[in-house]
C-alpha positions as CSV (number, residue, x, y, z in Angstrom):
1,X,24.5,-27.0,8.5
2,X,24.9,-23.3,8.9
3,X,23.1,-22.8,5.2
4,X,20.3,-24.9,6.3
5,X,20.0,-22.5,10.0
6,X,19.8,-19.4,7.8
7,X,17.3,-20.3,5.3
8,X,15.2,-21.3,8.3
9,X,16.1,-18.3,10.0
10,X,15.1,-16.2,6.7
11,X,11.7,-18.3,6.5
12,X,10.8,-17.7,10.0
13,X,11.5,-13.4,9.7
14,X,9.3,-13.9,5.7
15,X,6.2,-12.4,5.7
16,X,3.5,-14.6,5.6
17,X,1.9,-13.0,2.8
18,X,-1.5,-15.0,2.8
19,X,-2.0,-13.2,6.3
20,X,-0.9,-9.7,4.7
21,X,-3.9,-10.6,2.0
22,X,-5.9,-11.4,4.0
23,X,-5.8,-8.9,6.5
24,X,-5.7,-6.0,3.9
25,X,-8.8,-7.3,2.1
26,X,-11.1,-8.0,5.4
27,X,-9.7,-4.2,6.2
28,X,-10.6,-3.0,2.6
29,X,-13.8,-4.1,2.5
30,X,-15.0,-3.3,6.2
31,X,-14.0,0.2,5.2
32,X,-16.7,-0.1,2.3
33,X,-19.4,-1.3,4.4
34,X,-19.2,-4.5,2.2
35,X,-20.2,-8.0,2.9
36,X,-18.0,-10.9,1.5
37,X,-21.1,-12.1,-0.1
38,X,-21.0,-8.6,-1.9
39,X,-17.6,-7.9,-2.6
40,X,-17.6,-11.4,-4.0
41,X,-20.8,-10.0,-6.5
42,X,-19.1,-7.1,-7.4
43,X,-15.5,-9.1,-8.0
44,X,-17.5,-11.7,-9.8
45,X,-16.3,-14.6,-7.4
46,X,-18.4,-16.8,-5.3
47,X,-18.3,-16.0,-1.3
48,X,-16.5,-19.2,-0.2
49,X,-13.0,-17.7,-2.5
50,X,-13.1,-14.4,-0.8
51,X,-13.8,-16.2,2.7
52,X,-10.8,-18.6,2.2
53,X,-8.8,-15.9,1.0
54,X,-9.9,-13.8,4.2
55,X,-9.3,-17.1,6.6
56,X,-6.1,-17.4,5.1
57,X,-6.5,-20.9,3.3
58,X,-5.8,-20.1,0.0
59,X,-3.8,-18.1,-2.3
60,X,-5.3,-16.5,-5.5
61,X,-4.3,-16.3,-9.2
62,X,-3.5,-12.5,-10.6
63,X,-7.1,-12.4,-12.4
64,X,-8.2,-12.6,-9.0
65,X,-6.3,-10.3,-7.3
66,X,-6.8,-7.8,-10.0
67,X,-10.8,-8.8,-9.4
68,X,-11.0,-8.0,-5.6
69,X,-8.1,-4.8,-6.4
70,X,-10.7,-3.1,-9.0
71,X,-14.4,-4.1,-6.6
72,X,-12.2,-2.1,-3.5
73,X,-11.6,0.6,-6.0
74,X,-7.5,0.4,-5.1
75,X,-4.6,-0.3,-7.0
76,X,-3.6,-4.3,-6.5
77,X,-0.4,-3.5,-4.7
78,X,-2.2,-2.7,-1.8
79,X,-3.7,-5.8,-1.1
80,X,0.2,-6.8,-0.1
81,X,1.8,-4.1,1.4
82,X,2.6,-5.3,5.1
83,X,0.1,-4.7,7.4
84,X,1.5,-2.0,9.4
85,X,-0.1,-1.5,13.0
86,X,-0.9,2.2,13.9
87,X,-2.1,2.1,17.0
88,X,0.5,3.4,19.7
89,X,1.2,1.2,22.1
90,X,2.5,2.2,25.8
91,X,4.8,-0.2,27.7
92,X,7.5,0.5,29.9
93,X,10.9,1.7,29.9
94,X,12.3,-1.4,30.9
95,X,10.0,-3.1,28.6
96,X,11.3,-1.3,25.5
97,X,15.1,-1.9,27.0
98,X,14.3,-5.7,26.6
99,X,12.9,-5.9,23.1
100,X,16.0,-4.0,21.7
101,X,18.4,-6.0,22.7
102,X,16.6,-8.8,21.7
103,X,15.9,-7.2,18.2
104,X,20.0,-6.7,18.6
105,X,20.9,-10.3,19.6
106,X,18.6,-11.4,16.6
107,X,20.0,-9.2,14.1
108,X,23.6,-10.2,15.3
109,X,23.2,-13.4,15.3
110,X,21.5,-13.1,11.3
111,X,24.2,-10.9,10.3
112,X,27.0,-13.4,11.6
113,X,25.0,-16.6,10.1
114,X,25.3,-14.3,6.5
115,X,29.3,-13.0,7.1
116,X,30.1,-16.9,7.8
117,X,28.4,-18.2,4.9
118,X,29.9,-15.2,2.9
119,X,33.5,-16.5,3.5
């Protein structure tokens, strides 16, 4: 029973790495002033695949990848690097207390999970 709590744990802290595609692409290609209907041109691939792949419906194959990588004019890999938000955020003192420990009780309560399944 405790295996089966930590692979669900493990699953729900995964990156969901159709969102991370999909984010970076929509990001890419706003950048370039480029439609979906014309990043799907250049890429050679029809609008609806880059507009799944944007909506986060589908996954793509390499070829693909490699397609939509080369029409951004980036290397592939960052099409899945975590999104990582920039924009500083202001909250409170108290605010910031509260999500520590709670990032704390989380990671305690992982790394205990992974000691007892350890021994």
């Amino acid at each position: 029973m405790d295996n089966i709590r930590l692979l669900i744990n493990m699953k729900a802290i995964r990156p969901n790495l159709r969102l991370i595609l999909a984010t970076n692409l929509k990001k890419h290609r706003k950048m370039l002033n480029l439609s979906q209907e014309k990043l799907a041109e250049i890429a050679n691939l029809s609008w609806q695949t880059v507009n799944s792949i944007e909506c986060h419906r589908t996954w793509v194959s390499d070829k693909t990848l490699e397609s939509l990588a080369d029409a951004l004019k980036i290397d592939t890999y960052q099409l899945l690097l975590p999104v990582i938000d920039i924009e500083p955020k202001t909250i409170s003192h108290t605010e910031a207390v509260k999500k520590l420990v709670k990032i704390k009780r989380v990671f305690d309560d992982s790394f205990n999970e992974i000691v007892n399944v350890i021994k």
